[in-house]
N, C-alpha and C positions, 0 to 999 in steps of 0.2 A: 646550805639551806635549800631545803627541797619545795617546791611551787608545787600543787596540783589546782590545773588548768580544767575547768570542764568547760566543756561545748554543749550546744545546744543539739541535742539530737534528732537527725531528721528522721523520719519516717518512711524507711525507704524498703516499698513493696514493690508487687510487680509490677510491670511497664500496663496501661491501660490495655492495650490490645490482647494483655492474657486472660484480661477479663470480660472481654466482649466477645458477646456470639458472632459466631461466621460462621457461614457454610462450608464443608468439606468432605472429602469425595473417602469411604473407608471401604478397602478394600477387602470384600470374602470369600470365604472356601468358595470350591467351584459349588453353584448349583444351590445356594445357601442365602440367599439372596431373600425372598423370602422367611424364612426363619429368622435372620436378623432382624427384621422388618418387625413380626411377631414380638421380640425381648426388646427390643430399643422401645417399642410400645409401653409393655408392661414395665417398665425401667423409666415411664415418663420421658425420654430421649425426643425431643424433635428430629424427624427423618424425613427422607422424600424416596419414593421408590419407584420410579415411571415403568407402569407398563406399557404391552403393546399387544392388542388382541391377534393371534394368527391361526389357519388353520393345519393340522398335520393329519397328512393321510397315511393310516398303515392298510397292511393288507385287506383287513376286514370292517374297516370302520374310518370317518374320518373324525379331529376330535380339534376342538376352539380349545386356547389355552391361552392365557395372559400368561405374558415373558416380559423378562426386566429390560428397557431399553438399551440398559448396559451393562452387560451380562458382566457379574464378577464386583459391581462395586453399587455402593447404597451412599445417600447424601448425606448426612449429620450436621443438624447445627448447633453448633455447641463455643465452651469459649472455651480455652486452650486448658486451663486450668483444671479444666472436667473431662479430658479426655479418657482418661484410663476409666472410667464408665463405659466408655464405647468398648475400648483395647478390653476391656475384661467380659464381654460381651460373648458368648459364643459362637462359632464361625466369622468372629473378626478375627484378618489376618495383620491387618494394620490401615494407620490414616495418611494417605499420601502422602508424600510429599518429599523432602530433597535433603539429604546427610540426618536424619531421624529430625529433620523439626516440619513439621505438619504445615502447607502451604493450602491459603483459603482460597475455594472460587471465589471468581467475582459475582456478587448480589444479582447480577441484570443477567445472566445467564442462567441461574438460579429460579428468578422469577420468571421469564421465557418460557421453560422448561415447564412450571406449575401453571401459567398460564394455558400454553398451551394443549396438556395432558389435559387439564380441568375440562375445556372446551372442545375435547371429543378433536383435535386433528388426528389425522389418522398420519405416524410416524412410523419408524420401522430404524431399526440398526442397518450403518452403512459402513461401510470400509472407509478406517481413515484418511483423511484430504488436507495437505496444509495448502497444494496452492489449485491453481483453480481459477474460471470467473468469478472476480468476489462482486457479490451486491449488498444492497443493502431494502431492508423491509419496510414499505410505506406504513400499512395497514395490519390493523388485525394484532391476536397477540403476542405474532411475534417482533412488534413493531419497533426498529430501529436496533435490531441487531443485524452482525453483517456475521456472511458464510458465502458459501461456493455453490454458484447454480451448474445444476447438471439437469439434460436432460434421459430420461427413463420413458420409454415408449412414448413420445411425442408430449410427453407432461414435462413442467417444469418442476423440476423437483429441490428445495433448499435446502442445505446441506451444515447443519451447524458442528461446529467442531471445539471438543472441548480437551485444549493440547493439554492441558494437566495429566490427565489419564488417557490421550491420545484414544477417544474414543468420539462417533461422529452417529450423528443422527439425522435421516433422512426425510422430510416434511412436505407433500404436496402443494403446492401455491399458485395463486391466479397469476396469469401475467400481470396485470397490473396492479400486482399488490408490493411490487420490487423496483427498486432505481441499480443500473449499474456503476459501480464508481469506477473512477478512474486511477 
């Protein structure tokens, strides 16, 4: 005599975190940075693209240009599930991260970053740093994140670093807008 047994069937989708937006770091053709920027736009995409105003002098002329703070890769926030919108993206070469699964920034480096681009600091790309004096930021917005103080022609300059993409950025600050830890 043969039984059939049914069970109750569960409902088994993806895990929550596929479906929640995070930030994450996509990486682009050289020089491309920009034009991504433009289609993650028109594509509805939330992005974040920090520049940095500098000056370049050629022989006959000098010329202001906004450059990406970190040359070669653009933010996306998105949930995992939506990625291939970005991946199909022109001049994306892919979205960080370790054996093909895509690792999120953390949120508070994230907002740091749009804080303080929003409110005009004047930043600049620095050669990566993992050690260093590390501190930590009283005031202002980039308030209680910690990086590597260095100083640069008698200024103290803070140094945040973001080891996912091993890419560091350089921020002027008062002295006493910093605690050193120990």
């Amino acid at each position: 005599m043969l039984h059939i047994v049914k069970t109750a069937q569960q409902d088994v989708g993806p895990p929550p975190a596929f479906c929640s937006a995070f930030w994450f770091a996509a990486y682009t053709n050289a020089n491309h940075e920009k034009r991504v920027a433009e289609q993650l736009a028109w594509r509805s995409i939330e992005h974040f693209l920090p520049l940095y105003s500098t000056t370049r002098r050629w022989k006959d002329r000098r010329v202001a240009l906004d450059l990406p703070l970190f040359p070669g890769y653009i933010f996306v926030r998105l949930a995992l599930r939506d990625r291939l919108q970005v991946l199909q993206t022109p001049g994306v070469a892919s979205i960080v991260g370790f054996g093909g699964i895509p690792l999120a920034l953390p949120q508070q480096e994230i907002d740091a970053l749009r804080k303080g681009v929003s409110r005009g600091l004047r930043a600049e790309p620095h050669p990566y740093l993992a050690v260093g004096r590390r501190v930590r930021i009283l005031a202002g917005p980039l308030a209680g994140m910690e990086g590597i103080l260095v100083r640069k022609k008698n200024h103290d300059r803070f140094v945040l670093s973001l080891d996912l993409i091993q890419r560091c950025v350089a921020v002027d600050i008062e002295g006493t807008d910093f605690a050193v830890e120990k």
